[in-house]
C-alpha positions in Angstrom: 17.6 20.6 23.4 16.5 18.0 20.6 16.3 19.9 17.0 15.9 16.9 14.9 15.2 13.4 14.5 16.3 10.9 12.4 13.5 8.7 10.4 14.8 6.1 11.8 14.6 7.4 15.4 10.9 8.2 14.6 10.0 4.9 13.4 11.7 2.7 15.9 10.5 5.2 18.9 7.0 4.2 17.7 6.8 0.9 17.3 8.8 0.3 19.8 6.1 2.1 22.1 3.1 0.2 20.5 4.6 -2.9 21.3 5.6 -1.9 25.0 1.4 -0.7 25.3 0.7 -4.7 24.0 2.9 -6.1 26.6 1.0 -3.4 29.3 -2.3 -4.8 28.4 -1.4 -8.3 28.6 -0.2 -7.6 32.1 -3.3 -6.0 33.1 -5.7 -8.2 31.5 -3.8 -11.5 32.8 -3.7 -13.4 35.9 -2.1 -11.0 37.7 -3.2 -7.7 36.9 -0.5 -5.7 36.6 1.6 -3.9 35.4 4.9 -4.8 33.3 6.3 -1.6 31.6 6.9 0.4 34.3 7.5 0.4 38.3 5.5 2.7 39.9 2.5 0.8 40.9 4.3 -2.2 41.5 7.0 -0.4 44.2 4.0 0.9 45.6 2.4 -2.5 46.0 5.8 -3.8 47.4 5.3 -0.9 50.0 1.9 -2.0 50.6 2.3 -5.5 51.0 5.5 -5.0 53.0 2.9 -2.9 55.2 0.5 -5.6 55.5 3.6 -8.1 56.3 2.3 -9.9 53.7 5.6 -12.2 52.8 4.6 -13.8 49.6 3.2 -10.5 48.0 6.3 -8.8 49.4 8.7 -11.4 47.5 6.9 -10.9 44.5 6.9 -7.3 44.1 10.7 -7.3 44.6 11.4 -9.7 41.7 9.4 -7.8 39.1 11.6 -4.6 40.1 14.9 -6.7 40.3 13.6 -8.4 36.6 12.8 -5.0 35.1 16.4 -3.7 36.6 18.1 -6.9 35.5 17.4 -6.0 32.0 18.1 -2.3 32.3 21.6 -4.5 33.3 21.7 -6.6 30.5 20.9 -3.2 27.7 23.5 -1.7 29.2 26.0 -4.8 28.8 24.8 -4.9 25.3 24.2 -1.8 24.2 26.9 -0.5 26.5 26.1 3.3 25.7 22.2 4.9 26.9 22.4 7.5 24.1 20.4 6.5 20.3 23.0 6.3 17.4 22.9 4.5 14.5 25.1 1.2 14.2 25.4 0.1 18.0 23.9 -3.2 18.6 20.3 -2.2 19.0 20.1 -5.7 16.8 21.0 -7.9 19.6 19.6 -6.0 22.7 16.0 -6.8 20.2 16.5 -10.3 19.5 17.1 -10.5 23.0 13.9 -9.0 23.8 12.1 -11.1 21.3 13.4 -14.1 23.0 11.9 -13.3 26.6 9.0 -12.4 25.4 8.7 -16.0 23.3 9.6 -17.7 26.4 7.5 -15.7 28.8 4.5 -16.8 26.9 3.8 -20.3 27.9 5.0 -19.7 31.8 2.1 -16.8 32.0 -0.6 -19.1 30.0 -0.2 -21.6 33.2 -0.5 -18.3 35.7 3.5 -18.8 37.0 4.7 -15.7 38.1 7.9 -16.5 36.4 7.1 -15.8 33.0 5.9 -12.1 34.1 9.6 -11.6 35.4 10.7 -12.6 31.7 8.3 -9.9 30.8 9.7 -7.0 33.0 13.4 -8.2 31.7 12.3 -7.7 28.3 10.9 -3.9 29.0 13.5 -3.0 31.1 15.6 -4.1 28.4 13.7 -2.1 25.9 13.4 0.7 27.9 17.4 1.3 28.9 18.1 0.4 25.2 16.3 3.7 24.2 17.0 5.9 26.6 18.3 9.1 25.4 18.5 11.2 22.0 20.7 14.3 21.7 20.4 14.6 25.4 16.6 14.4 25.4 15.0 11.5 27.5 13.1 9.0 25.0 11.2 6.7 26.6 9.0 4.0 25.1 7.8 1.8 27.8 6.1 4.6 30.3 3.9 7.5 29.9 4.8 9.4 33.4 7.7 11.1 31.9 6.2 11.6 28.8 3.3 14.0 29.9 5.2 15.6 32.5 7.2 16.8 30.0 4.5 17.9 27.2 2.7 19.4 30.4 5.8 21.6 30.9 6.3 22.8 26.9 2.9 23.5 26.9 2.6 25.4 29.9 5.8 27.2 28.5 3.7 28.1 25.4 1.0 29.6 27.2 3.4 32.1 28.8 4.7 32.8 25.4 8.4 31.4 25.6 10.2 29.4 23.3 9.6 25.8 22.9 11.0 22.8 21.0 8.2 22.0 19.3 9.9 18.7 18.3 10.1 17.3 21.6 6.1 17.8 21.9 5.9 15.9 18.4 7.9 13.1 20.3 5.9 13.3 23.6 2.8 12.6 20.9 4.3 10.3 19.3 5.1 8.0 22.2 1.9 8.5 24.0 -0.1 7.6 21.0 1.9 4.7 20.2 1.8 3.4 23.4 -2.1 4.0 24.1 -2.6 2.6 20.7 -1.0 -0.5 21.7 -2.4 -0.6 24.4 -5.7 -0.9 22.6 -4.8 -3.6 19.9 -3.2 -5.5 22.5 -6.7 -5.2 24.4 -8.7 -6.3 21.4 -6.0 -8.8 20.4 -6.3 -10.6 24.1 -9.9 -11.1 23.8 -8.6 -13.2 20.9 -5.6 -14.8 21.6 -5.5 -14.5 25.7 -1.7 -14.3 27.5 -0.6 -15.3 23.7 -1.0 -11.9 22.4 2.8 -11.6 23.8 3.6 -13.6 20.7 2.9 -10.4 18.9 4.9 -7.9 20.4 7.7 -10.6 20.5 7.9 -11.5 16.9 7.7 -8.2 16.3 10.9 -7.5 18.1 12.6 -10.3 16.8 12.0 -8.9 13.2 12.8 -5.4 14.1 16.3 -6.4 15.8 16.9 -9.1 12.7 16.6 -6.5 10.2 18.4 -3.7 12.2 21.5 -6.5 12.9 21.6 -7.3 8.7 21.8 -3.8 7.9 24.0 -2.9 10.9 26.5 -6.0 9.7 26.3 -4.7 6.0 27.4 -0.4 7.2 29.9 -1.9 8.9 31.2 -4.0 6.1 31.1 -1.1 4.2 
């Protein structure tokens, strides 16, 4: 059961929700319509289209879920353990991220599907990269989870049992990022159009630059 949380945790669980709602919007508001941060909708479209035998649909469905696995692949390469601790290379796995989000940007300006498979590498990245803390999941690129689980506490609360009151302060604290994110990225793509992605990847790129300096300098301690 998750008793505390690090500042550290609470900051980078946040932003790194805000910037997973940004990349979401783009994907919505784009060419495509769809969505990046997760795979629910799009394995059920796969279903659908694989329904209709429509081929090309079908094809396309199945890379962005082999993209958003491929960089589950590549976090767990990098980051080589799913549970949050201090000083792993959280640095790299970012700058990582960063980079596929810089390079997605011009592919999904021209409407090639290719740079929205950059995209799902980068939040599946993201998303196995912060996967667990003290055995409790922490998610920060889908809501599903998120919910179900405040739903539960909650419900626990009502019939007057215990509950970890911290884990609800996470489940808010992801949920508002993320919708918040959501938002700006919204606003921000009236603006700036499929280049509001340069956002959430320089933001990314900072993050994991100034977590790999500071990581280099405990360990040279």
């Amino acid at each position: 059961m998750l008793r505390q949380l690090p500042r550290w945790a609470w900051i980078g669980g946040g932003l790194l929700a805000f910037i997973a709602g940004m990349i979401n919007a783009v994907g919505f508001m784009g060419f495509r319509h769809q969505a990046i941060t997760h795979l629910t909708g799009t394995a059920t479209l796969m279903g659908v289209a694989a329904a209709e035998g429509n081929r090309g649909e079908l094809l396309h469905w199945a890379l962005a879920i082999l993209a958003f696995l491929g960089g589950a692949v590549l976090s767990g390469f990098i980051v080589q353990q799913h549970t949050l601790k201090l000083g792993r290379r959280y640095g790299v796995a970012l700058m990582v991220e960063s980079a596929l989000l810089f390079a997605a940007v011009p592919l999904i300006h021209a409407g090639s599907d290719a740079g929205l498979y950059l995209a799902s590498i980068a939040c599946g990245l993201q998303n196995a990269m912060a996967s667990t803390y003290s055995g409790a999941t922490f998610r920060t690129t889908h809501l599903s989870g998120i919910f179900t689980d405040l739903g539960i506490y909650l419900g626990q609360r009502l019939r007057g049992l215990e509950v970890d009151h911290l884990r609800i302060q996470v489940c808010v604290l992801v949920a508002g990022s993320f919708i918040a994110g959501s938002a700006v990225g919204a606003l921000a793509f009236g603006v700036m159009a499929e280049r509001t992605l340069l956002v959430p990847a320089v933001m990314t790129g900072a993050i994991g630059l100034v977590y790999a300096i500071y990581r280099h300098r405990h360990l040279a301690d």
